[in-house]
py3Dmol code that shows the C-alpha trace and the ligand (Angstrom):
import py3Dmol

protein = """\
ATOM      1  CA  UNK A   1     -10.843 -53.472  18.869  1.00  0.00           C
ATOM      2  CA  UNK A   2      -7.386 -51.958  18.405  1.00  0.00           C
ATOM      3  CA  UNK A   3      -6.803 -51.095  14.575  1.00  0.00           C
ATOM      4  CA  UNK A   4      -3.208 -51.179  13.426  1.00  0.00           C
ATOM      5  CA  UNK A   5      -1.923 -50.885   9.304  1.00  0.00           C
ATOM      6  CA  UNK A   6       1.432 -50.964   7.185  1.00  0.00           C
ATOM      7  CA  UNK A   7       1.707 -47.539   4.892  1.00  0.00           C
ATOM      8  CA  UNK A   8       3.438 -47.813   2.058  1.00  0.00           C
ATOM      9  CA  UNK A   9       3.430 -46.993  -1.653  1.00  0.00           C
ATOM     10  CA  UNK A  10       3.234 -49.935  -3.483  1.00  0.00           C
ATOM     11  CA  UNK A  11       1.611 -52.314  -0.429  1.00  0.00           C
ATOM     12  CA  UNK A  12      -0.399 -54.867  -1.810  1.00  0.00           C
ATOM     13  CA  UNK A  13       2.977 -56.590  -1.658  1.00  0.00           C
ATOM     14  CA  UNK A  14       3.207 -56.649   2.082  1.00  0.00           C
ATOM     15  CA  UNK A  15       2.838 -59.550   4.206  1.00  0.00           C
ATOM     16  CA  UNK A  16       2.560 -57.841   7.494  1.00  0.00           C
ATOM     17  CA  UNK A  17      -0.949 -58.091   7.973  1.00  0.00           C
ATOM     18  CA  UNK A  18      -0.947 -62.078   7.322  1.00  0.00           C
ATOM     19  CA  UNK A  19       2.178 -61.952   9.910  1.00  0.00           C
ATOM     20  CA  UNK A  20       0.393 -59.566  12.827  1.00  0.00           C
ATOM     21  CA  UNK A  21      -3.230 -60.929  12.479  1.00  0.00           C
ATOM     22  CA  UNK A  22      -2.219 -64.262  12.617  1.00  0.00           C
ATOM     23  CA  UNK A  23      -0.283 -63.262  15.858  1.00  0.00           C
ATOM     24  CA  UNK A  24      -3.391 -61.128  17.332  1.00  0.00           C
ATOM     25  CA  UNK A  25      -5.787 -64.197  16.571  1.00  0.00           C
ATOM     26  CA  UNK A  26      -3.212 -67.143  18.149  1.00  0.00           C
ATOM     27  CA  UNK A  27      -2.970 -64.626  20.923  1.00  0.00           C
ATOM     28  CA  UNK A  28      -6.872 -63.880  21.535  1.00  0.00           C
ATOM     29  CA  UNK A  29      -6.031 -60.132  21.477  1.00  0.00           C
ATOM     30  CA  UNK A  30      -8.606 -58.154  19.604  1.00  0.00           C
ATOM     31  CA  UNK A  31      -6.909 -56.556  17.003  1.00  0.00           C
ATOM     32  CA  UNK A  32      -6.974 -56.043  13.249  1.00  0.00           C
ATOM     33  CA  UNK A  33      -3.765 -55.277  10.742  1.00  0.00           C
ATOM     34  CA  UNK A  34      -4.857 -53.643   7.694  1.00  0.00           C
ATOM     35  CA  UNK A  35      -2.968 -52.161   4.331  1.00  0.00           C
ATOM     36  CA  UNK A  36      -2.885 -48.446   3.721  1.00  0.00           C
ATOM     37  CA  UNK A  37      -1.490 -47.211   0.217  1.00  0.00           C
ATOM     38  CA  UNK A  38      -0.179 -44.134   1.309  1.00  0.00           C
ATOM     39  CA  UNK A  39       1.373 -41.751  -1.863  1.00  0.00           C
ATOM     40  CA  UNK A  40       1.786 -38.504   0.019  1.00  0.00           C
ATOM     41  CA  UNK A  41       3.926 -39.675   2.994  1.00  0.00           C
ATOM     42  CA  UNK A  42       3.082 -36.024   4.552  1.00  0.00           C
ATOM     43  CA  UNK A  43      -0.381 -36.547   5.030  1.00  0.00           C
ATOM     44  CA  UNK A  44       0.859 -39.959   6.995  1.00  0.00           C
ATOM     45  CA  UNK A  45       0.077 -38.092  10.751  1.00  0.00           C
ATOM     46  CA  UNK A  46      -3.211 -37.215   9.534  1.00  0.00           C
ATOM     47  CA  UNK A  47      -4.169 -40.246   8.222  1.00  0.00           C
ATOM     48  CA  UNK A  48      -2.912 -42.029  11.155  1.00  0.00           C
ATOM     49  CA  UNK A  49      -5.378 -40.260  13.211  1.00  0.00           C
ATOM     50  CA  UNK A  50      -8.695 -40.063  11.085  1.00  0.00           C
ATOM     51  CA  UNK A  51      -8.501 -44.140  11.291  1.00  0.00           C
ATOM     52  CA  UNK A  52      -7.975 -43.776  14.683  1.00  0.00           C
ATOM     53  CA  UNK A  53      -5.090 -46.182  14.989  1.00  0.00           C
ATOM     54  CA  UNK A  54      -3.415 -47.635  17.596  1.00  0.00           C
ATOM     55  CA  UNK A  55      -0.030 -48.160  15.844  1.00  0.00           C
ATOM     56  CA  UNK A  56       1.218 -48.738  12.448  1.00  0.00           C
ATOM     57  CA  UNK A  57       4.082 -50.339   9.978  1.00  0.00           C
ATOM     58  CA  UNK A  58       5.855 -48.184   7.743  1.00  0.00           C
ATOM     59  CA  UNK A  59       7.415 -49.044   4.450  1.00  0.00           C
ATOM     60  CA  UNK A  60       8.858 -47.875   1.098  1.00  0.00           C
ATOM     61  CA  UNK A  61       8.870 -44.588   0.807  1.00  0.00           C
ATOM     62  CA  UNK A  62       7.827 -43.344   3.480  1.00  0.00           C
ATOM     63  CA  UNK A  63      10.006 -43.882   6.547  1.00  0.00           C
ATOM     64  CA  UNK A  64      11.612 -40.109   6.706  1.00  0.00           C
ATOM     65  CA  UNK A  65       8.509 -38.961   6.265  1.00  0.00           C
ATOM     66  CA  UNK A  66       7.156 -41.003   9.638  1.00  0.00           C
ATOM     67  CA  UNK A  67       9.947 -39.708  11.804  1.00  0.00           C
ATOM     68  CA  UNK A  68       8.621 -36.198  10.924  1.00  0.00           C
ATOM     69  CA  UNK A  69       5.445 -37.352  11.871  1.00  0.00           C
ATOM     70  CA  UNK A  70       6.367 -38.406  14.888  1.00  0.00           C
ATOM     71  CA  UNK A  71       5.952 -36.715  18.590  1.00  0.00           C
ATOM     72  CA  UNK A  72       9.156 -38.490  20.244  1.00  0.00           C
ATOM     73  CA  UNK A  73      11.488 -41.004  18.655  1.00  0.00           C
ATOM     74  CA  UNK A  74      12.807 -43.895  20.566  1.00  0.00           C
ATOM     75  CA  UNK A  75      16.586 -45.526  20.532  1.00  0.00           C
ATOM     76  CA  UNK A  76      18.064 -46.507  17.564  1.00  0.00           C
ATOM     77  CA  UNK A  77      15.088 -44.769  15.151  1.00  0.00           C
ATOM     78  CA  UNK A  78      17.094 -41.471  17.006  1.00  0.00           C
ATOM     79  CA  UNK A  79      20.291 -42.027  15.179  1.00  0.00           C
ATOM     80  CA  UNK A  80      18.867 -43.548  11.956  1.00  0.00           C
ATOM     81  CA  UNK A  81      16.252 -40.517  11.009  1.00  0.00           C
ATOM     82  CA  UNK A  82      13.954 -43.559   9.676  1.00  0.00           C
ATOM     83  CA  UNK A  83      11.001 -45.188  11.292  1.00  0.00           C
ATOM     84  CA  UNK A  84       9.494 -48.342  10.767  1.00  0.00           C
ATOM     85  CA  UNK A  85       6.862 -48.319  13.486  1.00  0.00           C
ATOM     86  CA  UNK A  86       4.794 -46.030  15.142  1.00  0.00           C
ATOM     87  CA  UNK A  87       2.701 -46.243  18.338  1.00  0.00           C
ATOM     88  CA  UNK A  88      -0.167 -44.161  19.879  1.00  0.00           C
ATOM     89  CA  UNK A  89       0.269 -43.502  22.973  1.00  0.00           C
ATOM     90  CA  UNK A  90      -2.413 -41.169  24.714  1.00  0.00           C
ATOM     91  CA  UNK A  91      -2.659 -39.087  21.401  1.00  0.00           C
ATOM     92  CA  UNK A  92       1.034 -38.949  20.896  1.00  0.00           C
ATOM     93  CA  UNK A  93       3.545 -40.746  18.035  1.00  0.00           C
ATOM     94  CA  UNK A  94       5.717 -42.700  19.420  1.00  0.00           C
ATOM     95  CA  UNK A  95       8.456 -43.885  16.387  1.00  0.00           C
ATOM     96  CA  UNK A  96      10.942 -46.609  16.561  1.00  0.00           C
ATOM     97  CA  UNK A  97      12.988 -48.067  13.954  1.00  0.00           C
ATOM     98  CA  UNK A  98      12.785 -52.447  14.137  1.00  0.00           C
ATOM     99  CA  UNK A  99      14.014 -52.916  10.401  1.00  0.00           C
ATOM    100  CA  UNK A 100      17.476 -52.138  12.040  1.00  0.00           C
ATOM    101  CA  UNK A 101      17.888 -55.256  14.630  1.00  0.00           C
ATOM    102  CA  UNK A 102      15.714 -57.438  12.324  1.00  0.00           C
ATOM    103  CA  UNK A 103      18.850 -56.938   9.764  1.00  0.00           C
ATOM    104  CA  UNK A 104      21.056 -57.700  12.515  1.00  0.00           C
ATOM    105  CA  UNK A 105      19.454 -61.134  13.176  1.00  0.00           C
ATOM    106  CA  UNK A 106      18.645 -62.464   9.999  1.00  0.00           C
ATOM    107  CA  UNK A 107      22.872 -62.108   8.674  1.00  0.00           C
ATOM    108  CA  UNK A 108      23.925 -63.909  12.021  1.00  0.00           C
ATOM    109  CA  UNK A 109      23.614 -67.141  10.143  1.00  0.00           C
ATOM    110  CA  UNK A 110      26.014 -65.859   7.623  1.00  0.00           C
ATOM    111  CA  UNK A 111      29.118 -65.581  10.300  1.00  0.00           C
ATOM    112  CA  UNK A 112      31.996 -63.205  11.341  1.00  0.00           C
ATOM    113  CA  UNK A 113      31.887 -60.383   8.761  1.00  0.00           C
ATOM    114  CA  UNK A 114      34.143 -57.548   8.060  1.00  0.00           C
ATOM    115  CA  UNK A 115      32.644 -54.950   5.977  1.00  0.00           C
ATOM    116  CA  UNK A 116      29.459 -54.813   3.695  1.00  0.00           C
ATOM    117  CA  UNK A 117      28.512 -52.805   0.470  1.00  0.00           C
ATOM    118  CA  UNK A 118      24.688 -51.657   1.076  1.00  0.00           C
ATOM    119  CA  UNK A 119      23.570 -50.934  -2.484  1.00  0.00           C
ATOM    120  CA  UNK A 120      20.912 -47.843  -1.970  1.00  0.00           C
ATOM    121  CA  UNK A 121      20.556 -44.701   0.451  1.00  0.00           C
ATOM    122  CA  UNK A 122      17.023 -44.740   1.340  1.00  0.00           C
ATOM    123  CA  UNK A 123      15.308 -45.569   5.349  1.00  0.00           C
ATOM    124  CA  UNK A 124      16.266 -49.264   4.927  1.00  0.00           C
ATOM    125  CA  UNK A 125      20.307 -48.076   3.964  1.00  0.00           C
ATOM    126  CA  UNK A 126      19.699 -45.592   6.980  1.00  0.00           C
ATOM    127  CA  UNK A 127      19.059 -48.467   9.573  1.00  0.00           C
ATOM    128  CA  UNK A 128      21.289 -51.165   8.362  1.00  0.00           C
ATOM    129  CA  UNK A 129      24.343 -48.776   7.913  1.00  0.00           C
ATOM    130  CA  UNK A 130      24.157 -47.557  12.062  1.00  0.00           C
ATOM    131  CA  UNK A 131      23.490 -51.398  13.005  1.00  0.00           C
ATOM    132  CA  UNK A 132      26.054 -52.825  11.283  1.00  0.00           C
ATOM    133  CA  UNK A 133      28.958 -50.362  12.344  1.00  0.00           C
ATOM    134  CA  UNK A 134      27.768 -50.606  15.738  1.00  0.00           C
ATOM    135  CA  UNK A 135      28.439 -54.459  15.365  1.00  0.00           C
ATOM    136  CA  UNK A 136      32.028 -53.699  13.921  1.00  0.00           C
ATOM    137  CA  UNK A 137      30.681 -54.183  10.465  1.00  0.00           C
ATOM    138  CA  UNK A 138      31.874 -51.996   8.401  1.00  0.00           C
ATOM    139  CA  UNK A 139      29.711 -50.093   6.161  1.00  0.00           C
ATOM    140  CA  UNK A 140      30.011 -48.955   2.626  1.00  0.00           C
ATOM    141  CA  UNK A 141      27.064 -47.112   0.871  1.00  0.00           C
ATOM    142  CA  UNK A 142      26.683 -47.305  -2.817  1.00  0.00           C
ATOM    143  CA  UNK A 143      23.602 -44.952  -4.249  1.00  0.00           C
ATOM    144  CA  UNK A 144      22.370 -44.149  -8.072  1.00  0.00           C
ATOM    145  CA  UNK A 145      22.159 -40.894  -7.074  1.00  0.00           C
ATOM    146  CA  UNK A 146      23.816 -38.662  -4.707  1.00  0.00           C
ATOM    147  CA  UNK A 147      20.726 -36.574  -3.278  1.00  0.00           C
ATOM    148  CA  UNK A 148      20.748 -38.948  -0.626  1.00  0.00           C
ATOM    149  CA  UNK A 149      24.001 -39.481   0.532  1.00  0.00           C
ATOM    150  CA  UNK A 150      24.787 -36.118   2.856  1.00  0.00           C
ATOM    151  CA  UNK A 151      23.484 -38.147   5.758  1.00  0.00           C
ATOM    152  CA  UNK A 152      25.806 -40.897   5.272  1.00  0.00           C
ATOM    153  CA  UNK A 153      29.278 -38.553   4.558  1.00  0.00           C
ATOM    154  CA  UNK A 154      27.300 -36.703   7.791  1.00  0.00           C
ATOM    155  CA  UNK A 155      27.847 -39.625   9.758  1.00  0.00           C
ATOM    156  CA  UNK A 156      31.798 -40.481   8.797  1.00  0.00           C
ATOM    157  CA  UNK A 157      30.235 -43.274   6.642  1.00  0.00           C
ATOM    158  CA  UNK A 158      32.219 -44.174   3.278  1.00  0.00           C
ATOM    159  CA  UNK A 159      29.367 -43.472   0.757  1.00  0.00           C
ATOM    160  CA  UNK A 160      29.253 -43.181  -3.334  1.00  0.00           C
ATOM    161  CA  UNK A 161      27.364 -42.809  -5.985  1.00  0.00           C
ATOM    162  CA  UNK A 162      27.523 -44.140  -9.185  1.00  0.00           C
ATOM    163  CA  UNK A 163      29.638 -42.026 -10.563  1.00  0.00           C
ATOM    164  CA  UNK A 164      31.916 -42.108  -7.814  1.00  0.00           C
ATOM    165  CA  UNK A 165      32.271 -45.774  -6.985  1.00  0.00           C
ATOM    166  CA  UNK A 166      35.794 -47.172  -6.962  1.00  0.00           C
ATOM    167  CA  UNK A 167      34.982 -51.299  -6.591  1.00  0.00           C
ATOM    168  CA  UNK A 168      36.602 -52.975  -3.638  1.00  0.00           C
ATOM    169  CA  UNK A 169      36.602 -56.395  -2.020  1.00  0.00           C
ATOM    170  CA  UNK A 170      33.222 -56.736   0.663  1.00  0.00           C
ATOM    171  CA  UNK A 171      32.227 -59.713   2.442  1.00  0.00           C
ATOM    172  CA  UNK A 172      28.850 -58.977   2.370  1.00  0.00           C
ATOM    173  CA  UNK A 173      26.324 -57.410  -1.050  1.00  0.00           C
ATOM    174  CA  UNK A 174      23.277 -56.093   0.521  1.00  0.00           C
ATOM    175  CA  UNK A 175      20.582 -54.644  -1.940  1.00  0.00           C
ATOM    176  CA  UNK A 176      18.087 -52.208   0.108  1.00  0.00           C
ATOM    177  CA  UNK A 177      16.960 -50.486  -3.291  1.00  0.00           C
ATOM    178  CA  UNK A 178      13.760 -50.976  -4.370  1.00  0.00           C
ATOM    179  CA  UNK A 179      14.914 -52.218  -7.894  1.00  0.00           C
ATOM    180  CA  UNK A 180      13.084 -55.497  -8.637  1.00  0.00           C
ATOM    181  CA  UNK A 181      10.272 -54.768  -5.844  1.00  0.00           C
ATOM    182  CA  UNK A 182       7.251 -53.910  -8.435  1.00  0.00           C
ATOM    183  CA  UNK A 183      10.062 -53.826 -11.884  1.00  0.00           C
ATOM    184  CA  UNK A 184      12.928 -56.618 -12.870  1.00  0.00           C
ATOM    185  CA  UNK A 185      15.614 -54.202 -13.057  1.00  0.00           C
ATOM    186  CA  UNK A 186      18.882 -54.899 -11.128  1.00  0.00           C
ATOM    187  CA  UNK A 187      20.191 -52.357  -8.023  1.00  0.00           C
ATOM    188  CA  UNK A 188      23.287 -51.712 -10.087  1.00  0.00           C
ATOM    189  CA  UNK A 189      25.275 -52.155 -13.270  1.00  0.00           C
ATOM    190  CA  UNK A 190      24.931 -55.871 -14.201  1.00  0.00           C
ATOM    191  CA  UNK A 191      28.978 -56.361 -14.829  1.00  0.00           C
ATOM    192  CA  UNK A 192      29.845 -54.295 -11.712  1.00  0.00           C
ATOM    193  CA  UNK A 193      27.646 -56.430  -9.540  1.00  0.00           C
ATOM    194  CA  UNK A 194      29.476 -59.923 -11.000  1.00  0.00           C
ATOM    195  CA  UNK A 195      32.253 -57.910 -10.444  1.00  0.00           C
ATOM    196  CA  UNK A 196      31.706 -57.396  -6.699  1.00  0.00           C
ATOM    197  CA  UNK A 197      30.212 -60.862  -5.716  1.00  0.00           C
ATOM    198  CA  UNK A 198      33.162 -62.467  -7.219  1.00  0.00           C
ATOM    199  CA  UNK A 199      35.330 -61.077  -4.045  1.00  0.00           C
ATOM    200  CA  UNK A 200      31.993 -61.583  -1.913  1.00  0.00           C
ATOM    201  CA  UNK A 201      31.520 -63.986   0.658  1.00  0.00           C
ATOM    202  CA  UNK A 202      27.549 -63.840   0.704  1.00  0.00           C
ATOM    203  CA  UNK A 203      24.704 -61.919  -0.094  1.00  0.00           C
ATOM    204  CA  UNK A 204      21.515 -60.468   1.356  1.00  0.00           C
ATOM    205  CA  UNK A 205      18.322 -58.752  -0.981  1.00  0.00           C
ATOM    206  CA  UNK A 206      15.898 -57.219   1.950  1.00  0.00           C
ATOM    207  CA  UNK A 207      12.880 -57.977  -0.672  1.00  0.00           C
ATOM    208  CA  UNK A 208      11.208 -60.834  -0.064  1.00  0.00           C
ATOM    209  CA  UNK A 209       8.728 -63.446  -1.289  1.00  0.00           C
ATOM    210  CA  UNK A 210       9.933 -63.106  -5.236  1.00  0.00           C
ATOM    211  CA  UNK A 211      13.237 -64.123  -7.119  1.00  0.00           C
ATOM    212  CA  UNK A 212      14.236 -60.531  -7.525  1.00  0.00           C
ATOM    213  CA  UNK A 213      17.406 -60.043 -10.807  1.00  0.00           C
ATOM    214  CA  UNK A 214      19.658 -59.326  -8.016  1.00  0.00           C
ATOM    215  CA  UNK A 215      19.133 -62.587  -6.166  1.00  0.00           C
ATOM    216  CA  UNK A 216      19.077 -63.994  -9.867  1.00  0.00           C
ATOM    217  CA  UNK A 217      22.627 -62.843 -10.275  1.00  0.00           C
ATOM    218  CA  UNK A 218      23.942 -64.012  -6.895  1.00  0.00           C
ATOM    219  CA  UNK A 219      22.912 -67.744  -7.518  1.00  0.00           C
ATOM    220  CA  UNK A 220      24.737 -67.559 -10.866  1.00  0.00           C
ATOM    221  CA  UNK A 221      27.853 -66.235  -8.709  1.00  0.00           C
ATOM    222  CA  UNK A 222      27.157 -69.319  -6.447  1.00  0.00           C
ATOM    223  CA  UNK A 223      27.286 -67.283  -3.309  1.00  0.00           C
ATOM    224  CA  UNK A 224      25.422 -68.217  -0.090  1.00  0.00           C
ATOM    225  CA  UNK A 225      22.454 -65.758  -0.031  1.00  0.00           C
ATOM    226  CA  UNK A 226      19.313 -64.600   1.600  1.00  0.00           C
ATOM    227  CA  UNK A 227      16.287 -62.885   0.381  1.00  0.00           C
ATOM    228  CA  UNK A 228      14.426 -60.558   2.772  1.00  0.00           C
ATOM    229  CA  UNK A 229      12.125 -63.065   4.730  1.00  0.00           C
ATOM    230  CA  UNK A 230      14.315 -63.480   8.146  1.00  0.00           C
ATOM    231  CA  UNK A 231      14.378 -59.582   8.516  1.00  0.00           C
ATOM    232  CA  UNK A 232      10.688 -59.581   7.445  1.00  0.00           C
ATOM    233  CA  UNK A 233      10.182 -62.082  10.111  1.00  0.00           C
ATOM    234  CA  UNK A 234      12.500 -60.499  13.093  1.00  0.00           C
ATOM    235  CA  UNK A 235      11.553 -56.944  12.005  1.00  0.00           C
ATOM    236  CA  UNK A 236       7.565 -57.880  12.428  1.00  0.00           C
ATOM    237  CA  UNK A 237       8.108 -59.826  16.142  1.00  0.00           C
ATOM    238  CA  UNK A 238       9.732 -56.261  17.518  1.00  0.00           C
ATOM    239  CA  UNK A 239       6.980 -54.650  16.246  1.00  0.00           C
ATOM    240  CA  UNK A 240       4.225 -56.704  17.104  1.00  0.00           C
ATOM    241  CA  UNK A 241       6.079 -56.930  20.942  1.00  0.00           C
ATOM    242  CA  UNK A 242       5.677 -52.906  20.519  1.00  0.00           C
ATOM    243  CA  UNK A 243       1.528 -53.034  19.402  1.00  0.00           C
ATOM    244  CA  UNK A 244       0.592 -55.237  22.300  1.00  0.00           C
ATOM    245  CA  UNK A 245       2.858 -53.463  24.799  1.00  0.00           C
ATOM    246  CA  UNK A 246       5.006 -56.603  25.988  1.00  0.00           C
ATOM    247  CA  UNK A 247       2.220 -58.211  26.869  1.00  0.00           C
ATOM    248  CA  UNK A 248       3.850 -61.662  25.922  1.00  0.00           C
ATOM    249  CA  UNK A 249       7.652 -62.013  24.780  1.00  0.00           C
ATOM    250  CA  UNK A 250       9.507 -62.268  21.746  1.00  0.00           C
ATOM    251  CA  UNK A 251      10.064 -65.587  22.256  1.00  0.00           C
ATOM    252  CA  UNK A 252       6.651 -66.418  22.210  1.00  0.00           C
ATOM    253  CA  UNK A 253       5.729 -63.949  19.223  1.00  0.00           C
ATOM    254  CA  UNK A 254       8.304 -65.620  17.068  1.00  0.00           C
ATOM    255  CA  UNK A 255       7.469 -68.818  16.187  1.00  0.00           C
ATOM    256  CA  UNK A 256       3.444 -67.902  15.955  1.00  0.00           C
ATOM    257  CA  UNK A 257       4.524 -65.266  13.526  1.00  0.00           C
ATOM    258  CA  UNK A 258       7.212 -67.854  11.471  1.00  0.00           C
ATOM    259  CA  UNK A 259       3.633 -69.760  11.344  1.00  0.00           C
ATOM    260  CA  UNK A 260       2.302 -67.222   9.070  1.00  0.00           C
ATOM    261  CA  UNK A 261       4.924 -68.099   6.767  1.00  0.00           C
ATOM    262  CA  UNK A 262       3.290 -70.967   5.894  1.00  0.00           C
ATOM    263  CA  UNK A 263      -0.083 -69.259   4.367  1.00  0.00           C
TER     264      UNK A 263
END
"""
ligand_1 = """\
48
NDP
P 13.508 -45.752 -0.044
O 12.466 -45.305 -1.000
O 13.770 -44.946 1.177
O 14.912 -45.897 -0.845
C 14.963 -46.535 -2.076
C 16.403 -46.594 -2.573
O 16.390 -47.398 -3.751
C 17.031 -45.251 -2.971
O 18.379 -45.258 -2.566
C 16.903 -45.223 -4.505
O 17.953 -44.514 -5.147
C 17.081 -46.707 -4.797
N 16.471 -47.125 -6.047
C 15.146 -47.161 -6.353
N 14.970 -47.667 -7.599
C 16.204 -47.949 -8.072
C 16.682 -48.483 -9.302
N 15.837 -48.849 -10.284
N 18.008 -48.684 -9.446
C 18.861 -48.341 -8.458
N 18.478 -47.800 -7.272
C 17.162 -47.611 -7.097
O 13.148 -47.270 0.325
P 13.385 -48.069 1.681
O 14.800 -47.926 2.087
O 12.323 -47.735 2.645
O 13.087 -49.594 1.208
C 13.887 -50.193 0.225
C 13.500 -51.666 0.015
O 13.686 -52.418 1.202
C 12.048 -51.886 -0.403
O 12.056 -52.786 -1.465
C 11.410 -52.490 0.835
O 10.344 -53.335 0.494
C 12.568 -53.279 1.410
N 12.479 -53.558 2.863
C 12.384 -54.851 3.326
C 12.324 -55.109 4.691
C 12.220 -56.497 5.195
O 11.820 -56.680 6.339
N 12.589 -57.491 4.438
C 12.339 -54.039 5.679
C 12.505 -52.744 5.101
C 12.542 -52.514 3.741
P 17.841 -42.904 -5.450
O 18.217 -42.235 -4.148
O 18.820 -42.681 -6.538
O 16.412 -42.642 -5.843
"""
view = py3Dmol.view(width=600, height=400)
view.addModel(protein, "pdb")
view.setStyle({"model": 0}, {"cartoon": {"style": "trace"}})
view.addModel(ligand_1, "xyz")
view.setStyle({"model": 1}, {"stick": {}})
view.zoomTo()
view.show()
């Protein structure tokens, strides 16, 4: 049997294992998704190997770490110094970053889009900042802190902290912080963020599954909004197409996945 698991720190959260096992039993491949809480993301290659994995999910806060981890990075993980999935193959890491075109196709619904204002810096900021401006969306980054901006100013990105910030008009509000995962604090300066989504045309929280006080705030704006479950979803089917080695489409890994939904 082929052993795969999501590390993370917190991960009880996570509903990737309901999503991939319910794919591995639909599909009669024998295969088990498990949850690994994970608090030092060095010891992540290590790890990996003593539960002799065959791939693996990574989340909050750990991506950075994984691309160290890795032995070769593929496309897009390359440019975003974040990874979100990680295969064995033959003994060797193989990292790839799917959060990035999960993004992509869960804000499709929400139309022709000009800019965006990604609230945090972390993996997640990382993937959807290079996605977007490769779609001719631009990107703004807005951090609490500036530790983690270099990469975006790096990468000819506009990027601010806090303190910094000088509000302008953005089509789209994402939130990528983990602010309201485990607490029920806001991403950002309550004012500033009615502020913002009263020149917004929609908004996006990548957390899913809970009515986070940044979603909370966008329905009192009235926007047109999404919580984190279509990149959840889309994120999970590239994965899952990377753990069984293409062995059946997307298209068929899709809606057996969406089924999961359901549980
Ligand atoms: P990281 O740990 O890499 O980054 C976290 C970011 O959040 C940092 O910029 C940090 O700022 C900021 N932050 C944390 N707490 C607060 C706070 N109280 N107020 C303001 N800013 C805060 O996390 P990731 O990028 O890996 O993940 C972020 C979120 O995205 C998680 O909630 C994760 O579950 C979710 N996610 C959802 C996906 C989906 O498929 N729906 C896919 C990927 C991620 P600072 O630098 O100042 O510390």
């Amino acid at each position: 049997m082929k052993l795969f698991t999501i590390f993370g720190d917190p991960v009880s959260h996570s509903r990737s294992p309901l999503m991939h096992n319910h794919v591995f039993r639909t599909l009669r491949i024998d295969a088990c998704y498990t949850r690994s809480q994970l608090t030092d993301g060095s010891k992540l290659r290590e790890v990996f190997f003593a539960k002799a994995l065959s791939g693996a999910n990574i989340t909050v806060p750990h991506k950075e770490a994984a691309y160290e981890a890795c032995d070769e990075i593929r496309g897009l993980a390359n440019k975003i110094g974040a990874v979100n999935t990680i295969i064995n193959e033959d003994g060797r890491l193989i990292g790839y970053n799917t959060d990035a075109d999960g993004f992509l196709a869960a804000i499709q619904s929400f139309g022709l889009l000009r800019n965006a204002l990604i609230i945090g810096a972390g993996g997640t900021a990382r993937a959807l900042a290079t996605v977007l401006y490769q779609n001719k969306i631009e990107p703004v980054i807005l951090n609490r802190s500036s530790n983690r901006l270099e990469y975006f100013i790096e990468n000819s990105y506009q990027a601010y902290s806090w303190e910094t910030f000088v509000p302008d008009t953005y089509d789209l509000i994402i939130n990528t912080t983990s602010a309201g995962l485990s607490d029920d604090l806001l991403p950002l300066n309550g004012s500033l963020l009615t502020e913002l989504f009263s020149h917004a045309r929609c908004a996006i929280d990548v957390i899913y599954g809970k009515e986070t006080p940044f979603l909370r705030e966008v329905k009192n704006a009235k926007l047109p909004f999404k919580d984190g479950s279509d990149m959840l979803l889309e994120q999970g089917v590239l994965a899952n197409y990377l753990f069984i080695n293409g062995a059946v489409s997307t298209d068929t890994i899709r809606p057996i996945m969406q089924k999961s939904f359901l549980y």
